[in-house]
N, C-alpha and C positions, 0 to 999 in steps of 0.2 A: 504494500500500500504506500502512495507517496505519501501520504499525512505522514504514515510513522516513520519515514525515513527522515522528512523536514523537521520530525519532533526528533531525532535520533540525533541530527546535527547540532542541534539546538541546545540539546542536552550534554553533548562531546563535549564544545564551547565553553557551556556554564560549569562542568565539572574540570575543565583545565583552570576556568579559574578559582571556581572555586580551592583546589587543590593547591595553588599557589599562596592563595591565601592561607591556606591550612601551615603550609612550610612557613611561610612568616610569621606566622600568628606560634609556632613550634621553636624559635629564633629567640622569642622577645626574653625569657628567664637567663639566654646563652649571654646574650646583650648585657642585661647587668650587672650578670658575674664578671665576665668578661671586663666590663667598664671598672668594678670593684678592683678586679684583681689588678689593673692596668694602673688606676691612682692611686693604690697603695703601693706597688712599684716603683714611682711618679718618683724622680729627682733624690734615688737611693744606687744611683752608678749604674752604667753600663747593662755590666749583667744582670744585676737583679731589675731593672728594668725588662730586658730580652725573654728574662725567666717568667717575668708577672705576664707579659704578654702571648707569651707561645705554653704559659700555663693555661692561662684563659680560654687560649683557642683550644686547646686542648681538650679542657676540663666542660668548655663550653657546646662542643661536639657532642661529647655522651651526653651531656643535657637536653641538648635538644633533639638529639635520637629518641630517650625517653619521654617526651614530651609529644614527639609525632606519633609515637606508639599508642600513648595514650587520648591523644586527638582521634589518629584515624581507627582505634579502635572502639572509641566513642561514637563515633561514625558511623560504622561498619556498623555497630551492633543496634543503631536508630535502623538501619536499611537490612537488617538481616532478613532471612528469609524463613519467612513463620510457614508458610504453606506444607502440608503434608508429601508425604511420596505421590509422584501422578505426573503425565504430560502437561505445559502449559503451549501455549502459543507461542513461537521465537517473536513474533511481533506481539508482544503483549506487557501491559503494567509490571508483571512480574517479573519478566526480562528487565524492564529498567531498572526495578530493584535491586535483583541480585547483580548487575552491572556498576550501580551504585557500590554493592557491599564489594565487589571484584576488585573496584579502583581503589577504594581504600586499603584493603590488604595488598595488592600492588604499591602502592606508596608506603606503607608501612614495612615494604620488605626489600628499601633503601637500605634501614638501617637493621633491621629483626634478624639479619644473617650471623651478624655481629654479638647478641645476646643469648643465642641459643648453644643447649639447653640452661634455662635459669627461669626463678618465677616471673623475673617478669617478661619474658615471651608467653609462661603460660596465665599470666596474670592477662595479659593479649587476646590471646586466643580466647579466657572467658570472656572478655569484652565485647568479643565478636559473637557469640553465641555459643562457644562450644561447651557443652557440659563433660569433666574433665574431674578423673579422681585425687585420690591424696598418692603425693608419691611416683609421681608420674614424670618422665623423661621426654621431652620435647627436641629431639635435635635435628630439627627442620624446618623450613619456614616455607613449606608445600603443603601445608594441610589448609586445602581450601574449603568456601563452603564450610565455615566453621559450626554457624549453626544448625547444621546439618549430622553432626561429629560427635559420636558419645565415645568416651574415650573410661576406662575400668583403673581401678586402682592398681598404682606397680607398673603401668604401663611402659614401656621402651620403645620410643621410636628413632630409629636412627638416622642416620644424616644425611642430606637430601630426597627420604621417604618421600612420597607424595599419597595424600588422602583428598579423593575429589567425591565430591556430593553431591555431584551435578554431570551431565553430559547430553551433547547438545544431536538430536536424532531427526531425521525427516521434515527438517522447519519446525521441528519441537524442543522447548529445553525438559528434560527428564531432570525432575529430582527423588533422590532417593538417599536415606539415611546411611550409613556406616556408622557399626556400632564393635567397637573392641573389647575385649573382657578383661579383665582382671589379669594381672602380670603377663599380658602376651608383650612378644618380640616382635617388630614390625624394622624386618633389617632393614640396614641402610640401602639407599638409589631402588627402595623396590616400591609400586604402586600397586595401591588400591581405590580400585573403582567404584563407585557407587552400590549401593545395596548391598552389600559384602558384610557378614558377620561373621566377626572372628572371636572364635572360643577363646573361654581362659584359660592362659598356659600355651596357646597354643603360639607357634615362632613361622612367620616369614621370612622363610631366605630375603638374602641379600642380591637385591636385581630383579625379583622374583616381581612379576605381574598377575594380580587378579583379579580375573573379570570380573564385570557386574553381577551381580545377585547370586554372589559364590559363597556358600556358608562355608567355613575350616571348622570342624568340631574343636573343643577343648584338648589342649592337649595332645595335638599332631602337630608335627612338621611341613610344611607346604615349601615348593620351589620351584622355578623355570619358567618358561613363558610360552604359554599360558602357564599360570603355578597348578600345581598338583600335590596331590598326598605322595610323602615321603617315609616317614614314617613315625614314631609314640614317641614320644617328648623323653 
């Protein structure tokens, strides 16, 4: 439909800026540290000038990493996507939604590569919607579709995992839950797709891909691509 495309531009537009503004508005706490740490340095020689200043920038960096994290997961989690499992329309409200909550965790993962795994990546993720147990290891910043995401106590995910919630089929966006159990292994570089429940205990190889609506019982080994049963934990 042209409407939805002329609203689709429209929308691209007001979310670069908006998103700019999000990055400066994520600046300003860096700023007056920075300015802090810069006139206490002030007219105390050479070096300890050098140091208040390239401390600042420094110190002023991881501040406003955390600061966008907690903007755009502020964000993300106003736009998350509340809808149940089911097809929607690619041209539809619910598309601009979860588009919405996409950009934000793309901007958020400027800096989120950097924190993980630590709470506050998964202080993140719950901001975005993911419900997420105690004791849980996050060392990725590919688990999209957060509110989509139930994650079990003990969990391990390892580094550059990807967990998606979503996939996009026939002019339709599919959403569907993933839900992990209790101490499972979710090796590193492997993905999972949408609909996918993964028993407690149970370990994904590393690389390892599994499809949509693939349950792993508790407690088995899965791996390869497509993954498969390997064998008893």
């Amino acid at each position: 439909m042209r409407s939805f495309e002329i609203v689709q531009n429209i929308l691209t537009v007001l979310v670069m800026v908006l998103f700019g503004v999000v990055f400066g508005l994520a600046i300003i706490p860096s700023y007056f540290l920075f300015e802090k740490l810069r006139s206490l340095s002030d007219g105390h020689g050479e070096f300890t000038e050098a140091a208040g200043i390239c401390v600042g920038i420094g110190l002023g960096y991881i501040l406003w990493g955390v600061c966008l994290l907690a903007i755009c997961g502020l964000f993300g989690g106003i736009f998350r996507i509340r809808k149940e499992e089911g097809k929607y329309p690619l041209r539809s409200v619910i598309t601009i939604q979860w588009a919405f909550s996409l950009v934000a965790h793309r901007v958020a993962r400027v800096f989120l590569g950097l924190i993980v795994p630590s709470f506050i990546g998964t202080m993140y993720y719950r901001m975005m919607g993911a419900k997420i147990g105690k004791g849980v290891q996050l060392n990725s910043m590919n688990i999209n579709d957060a509110s989509m995401i139930s994650i079990g106590d003990g969990v391990v995910v390892g580094g550059d995992a990807t967990i998606n919630g979503h996939i996009v089929e026939s002019g339709e966006i599919v959403l569907a839950p993933v839900r992990i159990g209790d101490r499972a292994l979710i090796g590193g570089g492997s993905i999972i797709q949408p609909g996918c429940t993964i028993g407690s205990g149970a370990v994904i190889a590393s690389r390892a891909v599994v499809p949509k609506w693939t349950e792993v019982p508790e407690g088995e080994v899965w791996g390869g691509i497509p993954a498969k049963f390997i064998k008893k934990v």
